[in-house]
C-alpha positions as CSV (number, residue, x, y, z in Angstrom):
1,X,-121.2,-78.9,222.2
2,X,-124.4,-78.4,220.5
3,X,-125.5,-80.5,217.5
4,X,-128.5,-81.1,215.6
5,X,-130.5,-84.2,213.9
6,X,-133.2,-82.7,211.3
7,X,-135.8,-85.2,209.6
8,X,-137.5,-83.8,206.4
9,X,-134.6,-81.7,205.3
10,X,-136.5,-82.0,201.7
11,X,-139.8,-80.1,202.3
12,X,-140.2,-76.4,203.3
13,X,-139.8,-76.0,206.9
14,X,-137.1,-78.9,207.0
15,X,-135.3,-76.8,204.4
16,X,-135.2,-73.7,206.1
17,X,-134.3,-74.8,209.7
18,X,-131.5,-77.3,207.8
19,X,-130.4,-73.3,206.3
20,X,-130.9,-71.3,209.8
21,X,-129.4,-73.9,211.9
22,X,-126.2,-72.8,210.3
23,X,-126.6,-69.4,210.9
24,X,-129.1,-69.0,213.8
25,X,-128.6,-67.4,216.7
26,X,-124.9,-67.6,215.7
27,X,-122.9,-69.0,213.0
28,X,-121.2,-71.4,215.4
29,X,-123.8,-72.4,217.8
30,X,-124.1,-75.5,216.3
31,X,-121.1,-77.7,215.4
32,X,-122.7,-80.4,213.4
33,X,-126.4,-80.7,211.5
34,X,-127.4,-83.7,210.2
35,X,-130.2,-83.0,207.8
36,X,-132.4,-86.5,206.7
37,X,-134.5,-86.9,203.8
38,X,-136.3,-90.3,202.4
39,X,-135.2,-89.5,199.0
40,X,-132.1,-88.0,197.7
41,X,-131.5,-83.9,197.4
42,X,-130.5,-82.4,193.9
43,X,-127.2,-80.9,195.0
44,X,-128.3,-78.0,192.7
45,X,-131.5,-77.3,194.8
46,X,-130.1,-77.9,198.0
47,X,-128.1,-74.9,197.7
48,X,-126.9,-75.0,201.4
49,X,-122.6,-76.2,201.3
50,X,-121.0,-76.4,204.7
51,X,-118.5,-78.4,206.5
52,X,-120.8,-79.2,209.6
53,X,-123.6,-80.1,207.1
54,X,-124.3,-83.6,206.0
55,X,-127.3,-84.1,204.0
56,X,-128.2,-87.6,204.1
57,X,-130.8,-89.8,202.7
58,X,-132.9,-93.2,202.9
59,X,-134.1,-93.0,206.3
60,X,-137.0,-94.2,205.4
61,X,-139.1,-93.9,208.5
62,X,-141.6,-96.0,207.4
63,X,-140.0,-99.3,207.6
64,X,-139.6,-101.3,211.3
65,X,-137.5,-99.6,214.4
66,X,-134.5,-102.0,213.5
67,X,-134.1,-101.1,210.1
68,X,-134.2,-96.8,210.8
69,X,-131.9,-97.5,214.0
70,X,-129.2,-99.1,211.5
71,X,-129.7,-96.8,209.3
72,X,-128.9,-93.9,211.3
73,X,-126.0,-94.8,212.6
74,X,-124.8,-95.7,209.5
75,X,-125.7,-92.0,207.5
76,X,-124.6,-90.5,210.8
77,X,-121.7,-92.2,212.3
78,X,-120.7,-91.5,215.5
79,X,-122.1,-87.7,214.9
80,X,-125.5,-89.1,215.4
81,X,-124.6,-90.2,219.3
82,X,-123.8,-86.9,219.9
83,X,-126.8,-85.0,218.9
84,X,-128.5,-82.8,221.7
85,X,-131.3,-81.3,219.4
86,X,-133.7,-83.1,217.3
87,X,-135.3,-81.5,214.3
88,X,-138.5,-83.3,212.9
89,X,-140.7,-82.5,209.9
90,X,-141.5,-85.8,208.0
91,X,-145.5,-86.5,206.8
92,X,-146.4,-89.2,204.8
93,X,-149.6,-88.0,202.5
94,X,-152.1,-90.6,202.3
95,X,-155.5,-90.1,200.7
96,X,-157.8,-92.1,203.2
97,X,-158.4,-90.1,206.6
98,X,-157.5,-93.6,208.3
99,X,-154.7,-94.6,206.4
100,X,-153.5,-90.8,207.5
101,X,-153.4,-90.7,211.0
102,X,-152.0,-94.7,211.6
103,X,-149.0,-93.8,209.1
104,X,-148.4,-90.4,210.6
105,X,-148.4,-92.0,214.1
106,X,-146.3,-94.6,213.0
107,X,-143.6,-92.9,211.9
108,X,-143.7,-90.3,215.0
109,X,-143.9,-93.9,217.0
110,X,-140.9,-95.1,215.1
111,X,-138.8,-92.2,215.1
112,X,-139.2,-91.8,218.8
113,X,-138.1,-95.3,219.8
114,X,-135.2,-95.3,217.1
115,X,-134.2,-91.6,219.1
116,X,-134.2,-93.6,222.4
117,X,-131.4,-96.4,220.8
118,X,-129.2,-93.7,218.7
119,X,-129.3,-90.0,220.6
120,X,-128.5,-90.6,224.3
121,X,-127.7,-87.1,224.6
122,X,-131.0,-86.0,222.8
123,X,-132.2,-82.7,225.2
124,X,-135.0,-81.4,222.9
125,X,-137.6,-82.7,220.4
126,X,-138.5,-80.2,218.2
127,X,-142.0,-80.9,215.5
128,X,-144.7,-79.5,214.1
129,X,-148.1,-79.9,213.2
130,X,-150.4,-76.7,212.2
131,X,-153.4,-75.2,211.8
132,X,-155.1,-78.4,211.0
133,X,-155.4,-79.1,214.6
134,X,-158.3,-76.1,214.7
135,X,-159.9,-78.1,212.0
136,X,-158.7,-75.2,209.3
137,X,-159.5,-78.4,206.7
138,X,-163.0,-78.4,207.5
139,X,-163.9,-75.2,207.5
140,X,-166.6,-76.0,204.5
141,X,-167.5,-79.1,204.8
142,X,-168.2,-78.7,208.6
143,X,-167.7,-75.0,209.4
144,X,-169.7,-75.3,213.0
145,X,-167.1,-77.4,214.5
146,X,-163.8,-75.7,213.3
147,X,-162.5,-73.7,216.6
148,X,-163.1,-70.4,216.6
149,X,-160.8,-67.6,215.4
150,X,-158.3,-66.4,216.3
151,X,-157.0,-70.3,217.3
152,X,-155.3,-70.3,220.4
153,X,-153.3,-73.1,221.7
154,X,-155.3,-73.6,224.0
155,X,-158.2,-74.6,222.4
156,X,-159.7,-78.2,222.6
157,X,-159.1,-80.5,220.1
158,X,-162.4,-81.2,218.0
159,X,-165.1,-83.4,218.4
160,X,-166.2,-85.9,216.4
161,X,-166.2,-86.6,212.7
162,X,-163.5,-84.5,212.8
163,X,-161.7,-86.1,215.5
164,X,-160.5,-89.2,214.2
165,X,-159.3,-87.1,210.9
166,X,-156.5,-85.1,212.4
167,X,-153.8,-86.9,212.8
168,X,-152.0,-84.7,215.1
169,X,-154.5,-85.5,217.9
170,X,-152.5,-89.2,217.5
171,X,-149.2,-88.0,217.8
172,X,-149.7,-85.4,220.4
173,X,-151.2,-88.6,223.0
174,X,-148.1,-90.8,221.4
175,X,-145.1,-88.0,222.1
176,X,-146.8,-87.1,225.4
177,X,-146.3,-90.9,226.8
178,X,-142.7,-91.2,225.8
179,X,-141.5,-87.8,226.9
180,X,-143.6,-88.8,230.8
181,X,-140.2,-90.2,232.5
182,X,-137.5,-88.8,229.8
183,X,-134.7,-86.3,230.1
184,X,-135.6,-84.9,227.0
185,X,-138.2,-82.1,226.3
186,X,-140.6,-81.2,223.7
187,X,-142.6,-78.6,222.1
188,X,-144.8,-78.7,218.8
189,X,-145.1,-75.6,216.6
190,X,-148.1,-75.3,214.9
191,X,-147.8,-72.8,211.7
192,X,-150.4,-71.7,209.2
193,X,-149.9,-71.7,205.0
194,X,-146.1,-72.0,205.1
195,X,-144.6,-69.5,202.7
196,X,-140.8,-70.7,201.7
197,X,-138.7,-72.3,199.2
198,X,-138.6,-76.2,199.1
199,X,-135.8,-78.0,197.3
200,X,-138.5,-80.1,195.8
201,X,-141.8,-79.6,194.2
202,X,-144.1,-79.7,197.8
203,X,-148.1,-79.9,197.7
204,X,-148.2,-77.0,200.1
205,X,-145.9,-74.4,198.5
206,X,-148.4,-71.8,198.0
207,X,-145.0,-69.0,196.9
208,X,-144.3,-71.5,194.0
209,X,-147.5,-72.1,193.3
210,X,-148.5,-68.4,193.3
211,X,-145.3,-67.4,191.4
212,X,-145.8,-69.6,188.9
213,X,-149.2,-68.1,188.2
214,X,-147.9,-64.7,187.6
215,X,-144.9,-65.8,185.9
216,X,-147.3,-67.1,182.9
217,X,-149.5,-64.1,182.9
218,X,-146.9,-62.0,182.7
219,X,-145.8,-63.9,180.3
220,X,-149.5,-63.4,178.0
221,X,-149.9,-59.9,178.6
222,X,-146.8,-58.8,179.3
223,X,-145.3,-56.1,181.9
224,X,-147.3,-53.7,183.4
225,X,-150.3,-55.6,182.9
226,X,-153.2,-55.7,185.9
227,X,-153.6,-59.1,187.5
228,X,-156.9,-59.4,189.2
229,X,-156.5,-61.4,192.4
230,X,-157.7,-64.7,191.8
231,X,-160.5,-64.8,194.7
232,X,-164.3,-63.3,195.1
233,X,-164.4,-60.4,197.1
234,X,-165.1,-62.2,200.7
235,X,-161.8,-64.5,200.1
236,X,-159.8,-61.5,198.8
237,X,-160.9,-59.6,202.5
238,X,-161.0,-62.7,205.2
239,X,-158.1,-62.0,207.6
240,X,-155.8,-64.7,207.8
241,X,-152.3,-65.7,209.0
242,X,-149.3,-67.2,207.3
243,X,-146.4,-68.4,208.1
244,X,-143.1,-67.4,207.0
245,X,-140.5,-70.9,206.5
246,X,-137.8,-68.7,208.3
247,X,-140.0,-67.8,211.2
248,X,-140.8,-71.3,211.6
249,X,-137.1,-72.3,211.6
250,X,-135.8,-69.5,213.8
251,X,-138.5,-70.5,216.6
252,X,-137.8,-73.7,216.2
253,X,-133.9,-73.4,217.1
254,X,-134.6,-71.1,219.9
255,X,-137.7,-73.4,221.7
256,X,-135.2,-75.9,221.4
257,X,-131.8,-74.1,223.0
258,X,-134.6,-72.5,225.4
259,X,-133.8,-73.9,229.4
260,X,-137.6,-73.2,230.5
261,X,-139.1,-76.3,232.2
262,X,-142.1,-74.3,231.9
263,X,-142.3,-74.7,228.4
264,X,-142.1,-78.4,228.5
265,X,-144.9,-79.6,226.0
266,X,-146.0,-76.3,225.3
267,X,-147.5,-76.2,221.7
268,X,-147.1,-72.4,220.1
269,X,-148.7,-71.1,217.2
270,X,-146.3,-69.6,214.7
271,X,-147.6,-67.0,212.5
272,X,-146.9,-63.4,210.7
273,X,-149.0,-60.7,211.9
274,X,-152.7,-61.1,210.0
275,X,-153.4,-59.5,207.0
276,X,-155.8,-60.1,203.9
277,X,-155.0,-61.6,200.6
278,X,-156.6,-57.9,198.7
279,X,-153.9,-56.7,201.0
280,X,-150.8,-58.6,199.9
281,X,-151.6,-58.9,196.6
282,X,-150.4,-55.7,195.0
283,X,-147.3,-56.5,196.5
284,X,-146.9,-59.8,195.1
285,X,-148.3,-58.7,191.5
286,X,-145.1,-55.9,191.7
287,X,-142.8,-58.4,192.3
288,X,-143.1,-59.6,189.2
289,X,-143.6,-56.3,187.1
290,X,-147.4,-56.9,187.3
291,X,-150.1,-54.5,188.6
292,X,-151.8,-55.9,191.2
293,X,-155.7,-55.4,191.6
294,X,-159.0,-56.5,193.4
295,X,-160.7,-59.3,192.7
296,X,-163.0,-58.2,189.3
297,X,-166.3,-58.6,190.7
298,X,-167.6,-58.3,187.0
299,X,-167.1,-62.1,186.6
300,X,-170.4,-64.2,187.3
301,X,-167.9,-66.8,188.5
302,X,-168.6,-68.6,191.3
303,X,-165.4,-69.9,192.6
304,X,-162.6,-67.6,190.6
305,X,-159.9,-69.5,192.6
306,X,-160.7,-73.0,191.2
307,X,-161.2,-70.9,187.7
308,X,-157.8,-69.7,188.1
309,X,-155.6,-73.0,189.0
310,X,-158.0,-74.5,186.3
311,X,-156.6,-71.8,183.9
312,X,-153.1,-72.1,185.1
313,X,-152.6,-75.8,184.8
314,X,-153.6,-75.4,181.3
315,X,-150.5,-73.3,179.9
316,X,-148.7,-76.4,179.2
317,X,-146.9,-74.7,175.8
318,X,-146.6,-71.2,178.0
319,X,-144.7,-72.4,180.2
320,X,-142.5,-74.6,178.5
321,X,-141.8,-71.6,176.3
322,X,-140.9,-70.2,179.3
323,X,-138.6,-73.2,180.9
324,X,-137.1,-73.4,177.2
325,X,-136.3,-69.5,177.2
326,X,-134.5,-69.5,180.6
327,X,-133.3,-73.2,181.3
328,X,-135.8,-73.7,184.6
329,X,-135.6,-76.9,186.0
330,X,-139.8,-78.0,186.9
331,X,-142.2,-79.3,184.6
332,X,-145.6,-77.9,185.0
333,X,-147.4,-81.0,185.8
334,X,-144.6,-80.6,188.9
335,X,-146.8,-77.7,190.4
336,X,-149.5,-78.8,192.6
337,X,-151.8,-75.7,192.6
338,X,-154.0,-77.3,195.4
339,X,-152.9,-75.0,197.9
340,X,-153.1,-72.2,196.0
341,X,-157.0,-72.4,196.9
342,X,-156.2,-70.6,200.8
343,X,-156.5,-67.4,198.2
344,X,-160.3,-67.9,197.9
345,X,-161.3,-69.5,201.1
346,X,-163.6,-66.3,202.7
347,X,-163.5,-67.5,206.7
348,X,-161.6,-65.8,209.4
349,X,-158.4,-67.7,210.0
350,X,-156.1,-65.5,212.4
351,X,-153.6,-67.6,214.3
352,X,-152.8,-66.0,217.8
353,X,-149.6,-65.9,218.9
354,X,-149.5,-64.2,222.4
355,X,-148.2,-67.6,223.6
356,X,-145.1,-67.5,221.8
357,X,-144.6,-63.4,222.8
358,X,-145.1,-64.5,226.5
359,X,-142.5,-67.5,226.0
360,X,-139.9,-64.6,224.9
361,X,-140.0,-64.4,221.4
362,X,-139.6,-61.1,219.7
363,X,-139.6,-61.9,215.8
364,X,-140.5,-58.8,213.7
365,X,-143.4,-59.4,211.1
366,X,-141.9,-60.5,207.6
367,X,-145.3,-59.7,205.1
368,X,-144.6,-60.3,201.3
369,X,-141.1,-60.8,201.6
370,X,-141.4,-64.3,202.7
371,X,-142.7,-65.1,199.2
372,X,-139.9,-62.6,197.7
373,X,-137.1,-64.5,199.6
374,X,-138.7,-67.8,198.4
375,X,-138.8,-66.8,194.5
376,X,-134.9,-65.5,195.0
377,X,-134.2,-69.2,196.1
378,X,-136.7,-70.7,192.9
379,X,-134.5,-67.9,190.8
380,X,-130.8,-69.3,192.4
381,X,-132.1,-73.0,191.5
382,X,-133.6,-72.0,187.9
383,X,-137.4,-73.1,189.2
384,X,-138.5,-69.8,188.5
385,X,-137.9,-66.7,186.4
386,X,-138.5,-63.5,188.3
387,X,-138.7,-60.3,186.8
388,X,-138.4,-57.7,189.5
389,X,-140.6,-55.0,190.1
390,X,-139.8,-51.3,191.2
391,X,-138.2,-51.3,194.9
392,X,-137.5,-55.1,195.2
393,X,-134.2,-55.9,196.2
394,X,-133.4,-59.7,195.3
395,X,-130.0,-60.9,194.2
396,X,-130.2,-62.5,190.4
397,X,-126.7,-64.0,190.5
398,X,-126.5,-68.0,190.7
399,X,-124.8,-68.7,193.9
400,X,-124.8,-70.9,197.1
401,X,-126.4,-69.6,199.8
402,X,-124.2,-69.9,202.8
């Protein structure tokens, strides 16, 4: 009997492997999923209802090994002593590069010895990092010491400042030493910009942040206008991967069900087949009845990206128009454009994954309708209001998704 034990059921990959491990490779492959999150879910943006689900909260990984050992057993009950596969998402954001990596190796620290008292059975560890391992961050501020495109797994981790900054380089030493003598395997997944729906407002949901932005200029100049892409011409044209939430999930579940002692501790690089923002954009732009164009090269701006979140965060009374008109649920202020910045960043960022091909995966590419699918979920919650363009196929009813 396979079961699973998911931490970070809240953000955007959590979310959708909580959703796939339903359904993924069969609808019965797992009997019971466990899904954590530090703070409560709105039932209403959950929208996942199944017997074999428990969504549970207050793990808070943070605190010492004692306190998240009692606490599992009491969200999970004896389910939790049966888990085989472990699912684990959680990040702490802290704004000091020190603070950073000791938090985000604590809690991998904690979680790994609270595993070792609670999940006996335990065959896989499942986590990911990303593309911050390459040094994507730094690609401004210290350009000559990012790893060249296209990152491969393989690549060394990198020197010094950058080092110490990237906390992953922590946890990869700390999951390494427990895993030397266990029974269990490993493998980290590292994914570029993650396009997918989150049940709450995430820093790094660059398909809310980006639907959002059309949803209020649609909203100015109405349907059928042309929406320039936000980015000068050499951010609109860098080739760059991203990474589809379902992807991540479905490779996720099958690493983990995968008997391959070769893979043991393999990291793999999980990424949609590379393509350009000028690219994508007209497909985006349609989705919401909008005409999508190049970058207007007219504009003396320097940065049109930082112009544009600039712009957007300032449509307070648009878009509560707009939350007033249609009931949405998400306050402005709730939107962290940050992310939305990957638009205008003009370096080369292809993610390789020939790794994952050789380990057996055979995903087809996804393209825009990762965002799509992620604006249908925003729709099904009331986060969003879509307005679909010509040969989209989205369901507008309010439903579960099962």
């Amino acid at each position: 009997m396979t079961s699973a034990l998911l931490f970070g059921a809240s953000g955007i990959s959590g979310w959708s492997v909580t959703r796939e491990l339903l359904r993924y490779p069969t609808p019965t492959t797992f009997s019971k999923i466990i899904a954590l999150s530090n703070r409560p879910l709105d039932p209403g943006a959950a929208l996942l209802d199944d017997e074999r689900l428990n969504f549970a909260h207050g793990v808070d990984l943070t605190k010492p090994v004692e306190e998240v050992v009692s606490k599992l057993k009491e969200v999970g009950g004896e389910d939790v002593e049966r888990v085989t596969e472990v699912f684990w998402y959680a990040y702490v954001h802290k704004p000091d590069d020190g603070d950073l990596v000791a938090t985000n190796a604590q809690i991998l620290d904690t979680t790994l010895r609270a595993l070792k008292e609670v999940c006996p059975k335990m065959r896989h560890f499942i986590w990911q990092t990303g593309a911050k391992y390459y040094g994507v961050e730094y690609l401004s501020s210290h350009p000559d010491l990012v790893a060249p495109a296209p990152w491969e797994e393989t690549q060394p981790r990198r020197p010094e400042p950058l080092y110490s900054k990237i906390f992953y380089y922590k946890q990869l030493d700390i999951i390494a030493e427990y895993a030397k003598d266990a029974s269990w395997s490993y493998n980290d997944l590292r994914p570029g910009p993650i396009i997918g729906y989150s049940p709450t407002p995430n820093a790094m949901n660059l398909a809310l942040s980006v639907g959002v932005y059309l949803s209020i200029y649609r909203a100015i100049h109405g349907l059928g206008a042309t929406v320039p892409l936000p980015a000068s011409l050499a951010g609109a044209q860098a080739v760059n991967s991203e990474s589809p939430a379902d992807d991540i999930a479905r490779v996720s579940i099958f690493l983990a069900l995968k008997s391959d002692s070769a893979l043991k501790g393999k990291s793999f690089n999980v990424a949609d087949e590379d393509s350009t923002y000028e690219r994508r954009w007209p497909g985006l732009a349609k989705a919401w009845g909008l005409v999508g164009a190049p970058p207007d090269t007219r504009t003396s701006e320097e940065d049109p990206t930082a112009r544009a979140i600039e712009w957007a965060r300032s449509q307070t009374d648009t878009w509560h128009e707009l939350k007033e008109k249609h009931g949405l649920r998400i306050d402005l202020e709730q939107i962290d454009f940050d992310f939305f910045s990957v638009l205008g960043m003009p370096q080369d960022r292809r993610m390789s994954t020939k790794a994952l091909r050789e380990a057996g995966w055979n995903g087809e590419p996804t393209g825009i309708g990762a965002y799509v699918e992620a604006w249908t979920l925003c729709l099904v919650w009331k986060a969003l209001r879509l307005k679909i363009g010509t040969g989209m196929s989205v369901c507008w009813q309010w439903r579960r998704i099962d």
